[in-house]
C-alpha beads as a LAMMPS data file, in Angstrom:
LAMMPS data file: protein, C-alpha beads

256 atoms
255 bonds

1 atom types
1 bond types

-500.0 500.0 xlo xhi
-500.0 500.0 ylo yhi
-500.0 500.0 zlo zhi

Masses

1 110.0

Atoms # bond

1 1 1 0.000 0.000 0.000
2 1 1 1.502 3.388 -0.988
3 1 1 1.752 5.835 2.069
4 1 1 -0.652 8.487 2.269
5 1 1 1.126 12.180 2.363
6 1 1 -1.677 14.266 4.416
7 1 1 -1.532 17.774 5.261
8 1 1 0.434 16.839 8.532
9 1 1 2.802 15.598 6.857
10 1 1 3.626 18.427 5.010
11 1 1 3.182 20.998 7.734
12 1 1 6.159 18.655 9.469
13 1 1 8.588 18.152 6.129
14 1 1 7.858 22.570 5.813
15 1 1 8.393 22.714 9.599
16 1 1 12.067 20.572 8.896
17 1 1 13.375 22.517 6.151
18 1 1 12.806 25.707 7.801
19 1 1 14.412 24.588 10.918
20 1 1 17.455 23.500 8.400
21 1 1 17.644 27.116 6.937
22 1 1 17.535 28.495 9.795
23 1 1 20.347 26.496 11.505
24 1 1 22.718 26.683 8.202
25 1 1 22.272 30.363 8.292
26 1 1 24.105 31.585 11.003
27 1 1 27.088 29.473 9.715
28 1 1 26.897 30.822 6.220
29 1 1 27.076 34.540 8.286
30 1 1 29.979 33.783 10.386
31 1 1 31.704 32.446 6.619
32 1 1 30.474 35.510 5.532
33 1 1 31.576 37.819 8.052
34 1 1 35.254 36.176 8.034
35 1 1 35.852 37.018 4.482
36 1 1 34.524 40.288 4.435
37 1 1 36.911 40.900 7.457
38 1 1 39.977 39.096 5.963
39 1 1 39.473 41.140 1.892
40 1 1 39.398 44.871 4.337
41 1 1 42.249 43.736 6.333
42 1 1 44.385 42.996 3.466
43 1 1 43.018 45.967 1.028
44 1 1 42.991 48.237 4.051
45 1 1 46.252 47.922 6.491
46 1 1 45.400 51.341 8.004
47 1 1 41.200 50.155 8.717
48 1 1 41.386 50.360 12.981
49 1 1 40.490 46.617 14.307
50 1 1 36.774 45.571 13.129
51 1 1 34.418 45.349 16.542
52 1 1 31.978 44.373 14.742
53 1 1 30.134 43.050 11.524
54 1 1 26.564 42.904 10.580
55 1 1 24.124 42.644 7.969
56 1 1 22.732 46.256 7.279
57 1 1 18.876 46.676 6.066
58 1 1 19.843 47.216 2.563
59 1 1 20.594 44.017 0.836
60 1 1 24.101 42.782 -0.092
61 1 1 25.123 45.387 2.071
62 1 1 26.962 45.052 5.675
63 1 1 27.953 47.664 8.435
64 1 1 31.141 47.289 9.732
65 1 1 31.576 48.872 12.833
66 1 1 35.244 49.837 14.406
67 1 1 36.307 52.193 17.396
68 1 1 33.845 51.886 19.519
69 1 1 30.951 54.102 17.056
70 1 1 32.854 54.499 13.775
71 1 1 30.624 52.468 10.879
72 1 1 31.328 51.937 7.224
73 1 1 29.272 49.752 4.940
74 1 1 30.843 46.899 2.765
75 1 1 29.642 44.792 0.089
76 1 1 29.721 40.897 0.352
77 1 1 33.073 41.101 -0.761
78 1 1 34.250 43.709 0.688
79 1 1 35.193 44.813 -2.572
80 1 1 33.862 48.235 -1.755
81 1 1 32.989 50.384 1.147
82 1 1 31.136 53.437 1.363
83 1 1 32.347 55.739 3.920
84 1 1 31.770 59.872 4.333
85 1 1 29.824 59.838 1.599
86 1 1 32.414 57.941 -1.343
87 1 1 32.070 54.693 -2.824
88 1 1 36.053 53.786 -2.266
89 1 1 37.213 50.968 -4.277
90 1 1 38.593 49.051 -1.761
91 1 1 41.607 46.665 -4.729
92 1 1 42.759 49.663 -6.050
93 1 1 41.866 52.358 -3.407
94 1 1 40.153 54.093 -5.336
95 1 1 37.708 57.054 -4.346
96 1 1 34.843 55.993 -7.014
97 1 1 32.846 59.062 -5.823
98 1 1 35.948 61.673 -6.299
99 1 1 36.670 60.378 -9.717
100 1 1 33.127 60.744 -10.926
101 1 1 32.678 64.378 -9.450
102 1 1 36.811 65.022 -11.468
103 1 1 35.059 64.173 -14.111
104 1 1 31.858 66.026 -14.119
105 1 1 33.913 69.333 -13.109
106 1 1 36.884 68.735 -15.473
107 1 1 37.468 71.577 -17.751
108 1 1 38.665 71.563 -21.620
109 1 1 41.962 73.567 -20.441
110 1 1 41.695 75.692 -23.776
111 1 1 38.488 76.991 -22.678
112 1 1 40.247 78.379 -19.760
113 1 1 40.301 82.239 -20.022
114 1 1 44.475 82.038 -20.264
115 1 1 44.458 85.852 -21.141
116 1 1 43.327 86.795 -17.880
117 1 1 46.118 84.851 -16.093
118 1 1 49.512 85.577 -14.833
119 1 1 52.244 83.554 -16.922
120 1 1 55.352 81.830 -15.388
121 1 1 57.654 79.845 -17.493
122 1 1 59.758 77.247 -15.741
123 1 1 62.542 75.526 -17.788
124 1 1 61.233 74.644 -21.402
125 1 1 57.655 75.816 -20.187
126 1 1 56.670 72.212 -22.511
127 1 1 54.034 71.208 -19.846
128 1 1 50.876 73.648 -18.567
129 1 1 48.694 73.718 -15.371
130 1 1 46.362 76.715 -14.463
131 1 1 46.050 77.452 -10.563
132 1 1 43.360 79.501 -9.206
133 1 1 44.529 81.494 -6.119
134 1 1 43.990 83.818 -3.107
135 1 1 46.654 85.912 -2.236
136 1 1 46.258 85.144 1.364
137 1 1 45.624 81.536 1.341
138 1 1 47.874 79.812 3.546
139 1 1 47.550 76.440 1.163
140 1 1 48.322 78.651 -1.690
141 1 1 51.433 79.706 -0.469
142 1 1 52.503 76.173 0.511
143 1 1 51.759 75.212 -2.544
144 1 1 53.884 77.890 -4.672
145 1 1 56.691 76.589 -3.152
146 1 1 56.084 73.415 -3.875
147 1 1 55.834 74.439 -8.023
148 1 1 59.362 76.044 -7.506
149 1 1 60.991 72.494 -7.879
150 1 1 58.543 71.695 -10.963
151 1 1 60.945 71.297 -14.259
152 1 1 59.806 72.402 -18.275
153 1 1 56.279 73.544 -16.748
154 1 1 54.086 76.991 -17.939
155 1 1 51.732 77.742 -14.864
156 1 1 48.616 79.895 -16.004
157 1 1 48.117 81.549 -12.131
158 1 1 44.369 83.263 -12.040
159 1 1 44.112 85.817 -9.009
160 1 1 40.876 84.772 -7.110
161 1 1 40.473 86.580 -4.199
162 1 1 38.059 85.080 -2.070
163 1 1 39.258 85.571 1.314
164 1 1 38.083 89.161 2.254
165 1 1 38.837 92.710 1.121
166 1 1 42.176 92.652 1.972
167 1 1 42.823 89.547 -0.563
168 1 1 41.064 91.738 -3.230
169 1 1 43.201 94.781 -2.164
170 1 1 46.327 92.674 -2.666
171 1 1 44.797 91.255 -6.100
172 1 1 44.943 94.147 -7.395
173 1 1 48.198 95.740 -6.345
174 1 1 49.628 92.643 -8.104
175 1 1 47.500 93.293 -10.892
176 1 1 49.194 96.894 -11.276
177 1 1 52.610 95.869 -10.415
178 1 1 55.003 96.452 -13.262
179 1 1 55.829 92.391 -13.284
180 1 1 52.544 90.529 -11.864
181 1 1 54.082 87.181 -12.044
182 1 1 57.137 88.531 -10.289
183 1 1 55.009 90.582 -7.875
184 1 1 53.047 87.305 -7.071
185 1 1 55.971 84.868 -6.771
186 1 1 57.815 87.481 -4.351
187 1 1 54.773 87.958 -1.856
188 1 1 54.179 84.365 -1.970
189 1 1 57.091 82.950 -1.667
190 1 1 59.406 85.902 0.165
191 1 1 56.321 87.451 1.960
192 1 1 57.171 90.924 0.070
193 1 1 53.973 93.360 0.179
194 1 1 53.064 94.221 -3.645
195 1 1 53.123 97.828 -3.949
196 1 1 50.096 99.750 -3.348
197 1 1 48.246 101.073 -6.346
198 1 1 48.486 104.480 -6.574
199 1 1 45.176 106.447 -5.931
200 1 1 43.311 107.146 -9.057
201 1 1 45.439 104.634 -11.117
202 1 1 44.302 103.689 -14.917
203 1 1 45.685 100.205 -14.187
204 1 1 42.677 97.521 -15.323
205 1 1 41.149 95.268 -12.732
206 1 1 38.841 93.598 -14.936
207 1 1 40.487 90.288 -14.855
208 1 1 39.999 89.976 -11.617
209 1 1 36.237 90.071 -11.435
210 1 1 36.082 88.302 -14.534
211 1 1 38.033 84.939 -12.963
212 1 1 35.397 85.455 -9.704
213 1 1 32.692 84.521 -12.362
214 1 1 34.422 82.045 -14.164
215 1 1 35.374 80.486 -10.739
216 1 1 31.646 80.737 -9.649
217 1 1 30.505 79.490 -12.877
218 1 1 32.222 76.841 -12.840
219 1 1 32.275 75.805 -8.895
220 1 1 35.780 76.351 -8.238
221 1 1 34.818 77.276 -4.248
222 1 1 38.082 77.433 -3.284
223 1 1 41.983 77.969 -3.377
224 1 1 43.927 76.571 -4.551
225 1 1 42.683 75.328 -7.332
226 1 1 44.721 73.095 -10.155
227 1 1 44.005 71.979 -13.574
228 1 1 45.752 70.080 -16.208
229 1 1 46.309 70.085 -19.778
230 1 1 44.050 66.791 -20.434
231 1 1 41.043 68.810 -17.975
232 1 1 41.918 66.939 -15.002
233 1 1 40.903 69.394 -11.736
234 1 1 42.137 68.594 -8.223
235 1 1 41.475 71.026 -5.139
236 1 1 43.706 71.808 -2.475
237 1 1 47.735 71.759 -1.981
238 1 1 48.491 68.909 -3.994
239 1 1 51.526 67.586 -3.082
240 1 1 55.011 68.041 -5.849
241 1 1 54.447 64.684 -6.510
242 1 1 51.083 64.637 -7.609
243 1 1 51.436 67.362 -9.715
244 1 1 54.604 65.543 -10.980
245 1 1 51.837 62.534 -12.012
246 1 1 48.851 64.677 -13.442
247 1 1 51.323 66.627 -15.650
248 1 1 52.903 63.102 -17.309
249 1 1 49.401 61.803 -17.413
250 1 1 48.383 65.454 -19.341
251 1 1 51.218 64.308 -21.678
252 1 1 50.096 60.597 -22.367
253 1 1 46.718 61.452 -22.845
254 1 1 47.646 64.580 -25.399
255 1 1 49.750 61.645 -27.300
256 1 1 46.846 59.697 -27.607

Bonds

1 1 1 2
2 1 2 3
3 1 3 4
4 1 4 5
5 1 5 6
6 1 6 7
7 1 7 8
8 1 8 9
9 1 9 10
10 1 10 11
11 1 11 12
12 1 12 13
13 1 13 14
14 1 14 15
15 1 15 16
16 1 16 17
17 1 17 18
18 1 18 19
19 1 19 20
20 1 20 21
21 1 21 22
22 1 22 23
23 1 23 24
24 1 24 25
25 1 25 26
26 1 26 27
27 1 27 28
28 1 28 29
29 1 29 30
30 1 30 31
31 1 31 32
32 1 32 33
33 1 33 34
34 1 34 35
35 1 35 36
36 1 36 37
37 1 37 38
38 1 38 39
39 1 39 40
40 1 40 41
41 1 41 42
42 1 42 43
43 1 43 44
44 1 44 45
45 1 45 46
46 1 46 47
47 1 47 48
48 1 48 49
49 1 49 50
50 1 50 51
51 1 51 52
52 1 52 53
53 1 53 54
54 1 54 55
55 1 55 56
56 1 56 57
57 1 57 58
58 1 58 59
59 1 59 60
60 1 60 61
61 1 61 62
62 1 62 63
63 1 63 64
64 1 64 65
65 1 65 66
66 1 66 67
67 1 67 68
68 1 68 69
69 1 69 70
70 1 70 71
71 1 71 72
72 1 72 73
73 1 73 74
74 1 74 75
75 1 75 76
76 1 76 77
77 1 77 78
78 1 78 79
79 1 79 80
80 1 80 81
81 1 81 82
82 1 82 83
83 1 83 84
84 1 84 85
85 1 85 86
86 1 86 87
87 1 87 88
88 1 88 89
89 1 89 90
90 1 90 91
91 1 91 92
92 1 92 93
93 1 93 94
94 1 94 95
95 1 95 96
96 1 96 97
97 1 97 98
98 1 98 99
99 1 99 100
100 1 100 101
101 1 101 102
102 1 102 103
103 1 103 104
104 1 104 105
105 1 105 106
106 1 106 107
107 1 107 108
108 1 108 109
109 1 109 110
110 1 110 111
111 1 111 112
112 1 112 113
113 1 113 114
114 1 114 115
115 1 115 116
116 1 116 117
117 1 117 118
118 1 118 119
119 1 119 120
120 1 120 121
121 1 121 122
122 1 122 123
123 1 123 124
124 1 124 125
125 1 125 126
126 1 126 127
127 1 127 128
128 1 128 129
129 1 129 130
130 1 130 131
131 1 131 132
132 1 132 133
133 1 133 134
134 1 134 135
135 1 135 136
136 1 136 137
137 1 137 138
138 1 138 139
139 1 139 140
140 1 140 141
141 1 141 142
142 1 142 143
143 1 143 144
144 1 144 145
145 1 145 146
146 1 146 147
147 1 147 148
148 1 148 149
149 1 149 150
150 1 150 151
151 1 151 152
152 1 152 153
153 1 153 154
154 1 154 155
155 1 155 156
156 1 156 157
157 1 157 158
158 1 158 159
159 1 159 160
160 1 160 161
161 1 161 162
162 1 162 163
163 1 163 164
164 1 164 165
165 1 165 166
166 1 166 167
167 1 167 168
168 1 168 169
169 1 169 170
170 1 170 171
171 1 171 172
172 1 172 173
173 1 173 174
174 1 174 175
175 1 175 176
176 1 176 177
177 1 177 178
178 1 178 179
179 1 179 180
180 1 180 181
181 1 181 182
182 1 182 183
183 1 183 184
184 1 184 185
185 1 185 186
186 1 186 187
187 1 187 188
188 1 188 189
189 1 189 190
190 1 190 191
191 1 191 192
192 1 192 193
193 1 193 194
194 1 194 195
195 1 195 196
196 1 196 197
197 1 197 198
198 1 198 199
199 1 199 200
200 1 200 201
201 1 201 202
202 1 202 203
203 1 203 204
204 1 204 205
205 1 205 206
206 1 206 207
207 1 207 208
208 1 208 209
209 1 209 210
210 1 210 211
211 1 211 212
212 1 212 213
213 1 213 214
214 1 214 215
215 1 215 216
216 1 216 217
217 1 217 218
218 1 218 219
219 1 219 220
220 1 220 221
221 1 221 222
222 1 222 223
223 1 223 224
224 1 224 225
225 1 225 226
226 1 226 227
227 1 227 228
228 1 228 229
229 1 229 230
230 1 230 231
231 1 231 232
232 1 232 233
233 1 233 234
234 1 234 235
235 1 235 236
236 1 236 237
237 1 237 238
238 1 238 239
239 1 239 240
240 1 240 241
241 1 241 242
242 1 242 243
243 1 243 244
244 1 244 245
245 1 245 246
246 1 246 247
247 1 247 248
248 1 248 249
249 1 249 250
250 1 250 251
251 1 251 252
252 1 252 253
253 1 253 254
254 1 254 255
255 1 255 256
């Protein structure tokens, strides 16, 4: 006689595999958890000790908690974590979120309004960046010392004074200085105060508000500013090295 399968008998064989699930799956999460914390440890030396892993709301998606309060999310791979608001590549390092914004703000550097800048020629003067700067930004001033040790470079320098009246004051005594470029490099480098322009002067100022709208039309909302031949932007003091980098890259990409 062939069994009979009633109702209670599938009620128990649903009631069995659940129970099954349910016991493999806190296994499957400790597996889980173990790789996701082995791929960050590896990828990211500098990541403080992991307190904790969990599955997040969001599917695929896990909160990794370290220090106490400090939480990132990972994916099941922790092939990427999002953290202050970037999507960080976590193989390559990569800031996914930076280099998407780079690209939405990069510039075609021939569009730039070069006629408005100040022009210094280092060595050959072969490779070009443009720099948007304050006259009293601290980071500026770092960074023009850095560009002293860059070789065969033309830097386009736009005055942007954005700092107060006193930046705009100094903006324009460059401006009107026989030598701008020279007037520039020797407050920002040696700390010499431009000379002031003499009341009722004839000298033109124009460039000055017309690199405030360029810089507002195109976001730059603060100093200093860099771009590259190829359109590449970064903000901030980037460091000789960097700008070592983005100018070769300018160069392979213009051979291209």
């Amino acid at each position: 006689m062939t069994p009979r399968f009633t109702r209670r008998h599938l009620a128990a064989a649903l009631s069995f595999a659940a129970f099954a699930v349910s016991a493999l799956l806190p296994a499957a999460a400790l597996a889980q958890e173990a790789a996701i914390r082995k791929a960050l440890a590896e990828r990211l030396p500098q990541l403080p000790k992991i307190d904790e892993i969990t599955r997040s709301p969001v599917a695929g998606l896990w909160e990794v908690r370290y220090g106490g309060s400090e939480i990132i999310y990972t994916d099941d791979k922790g092939d990427y974590i999002f953290a202050n608001g970037s999507l960080i590549d976590t193989k390559t390092r990569t800031d996914l979120t930076q280099s998407r914004i780079e690209k939405l703000l990069a510039i075609d550097f021939d569009k730039l309004p070069l006629k408005d800048a100040m022009v210094i020629k280092q060595g050959s003067g072969a490779r070009k960046m443009a720099v948007f700067a304050d006259p009293n930004c601290g980071y500026c001033k770092r960074f023009e010392r850095d560009l002293l040790a860059i070789k065969d470079v033309t830097i386009y320098t736009f005055l942007m004074p954005i700092l107060g009246a006193d930046s705009t004051a100094k903006s324009r005594d460059i401006t009107c200085a026989g030598n701008p470029a020279k007037a520039w490099r020797a407050w920002m480098i040696d700390g010499v105060v431009p000379p002031k322009t003499a009341a009722g002067s004839k000298c033109d100022t124009g460039a000055i508000d017309r690199n405030l709208a360029f810089g507002q039309a195109q976001r730059i909302n603060g100093t200093p500013a860099v771009f590259f031949a190829d359109g590449t932007r970064r903000p901030g003091a980037i460091s000789g090295e960097t700008v070592e980098r983005l100018l070769a890259a300018a160069a392979t990409a213009a051979k291209k």
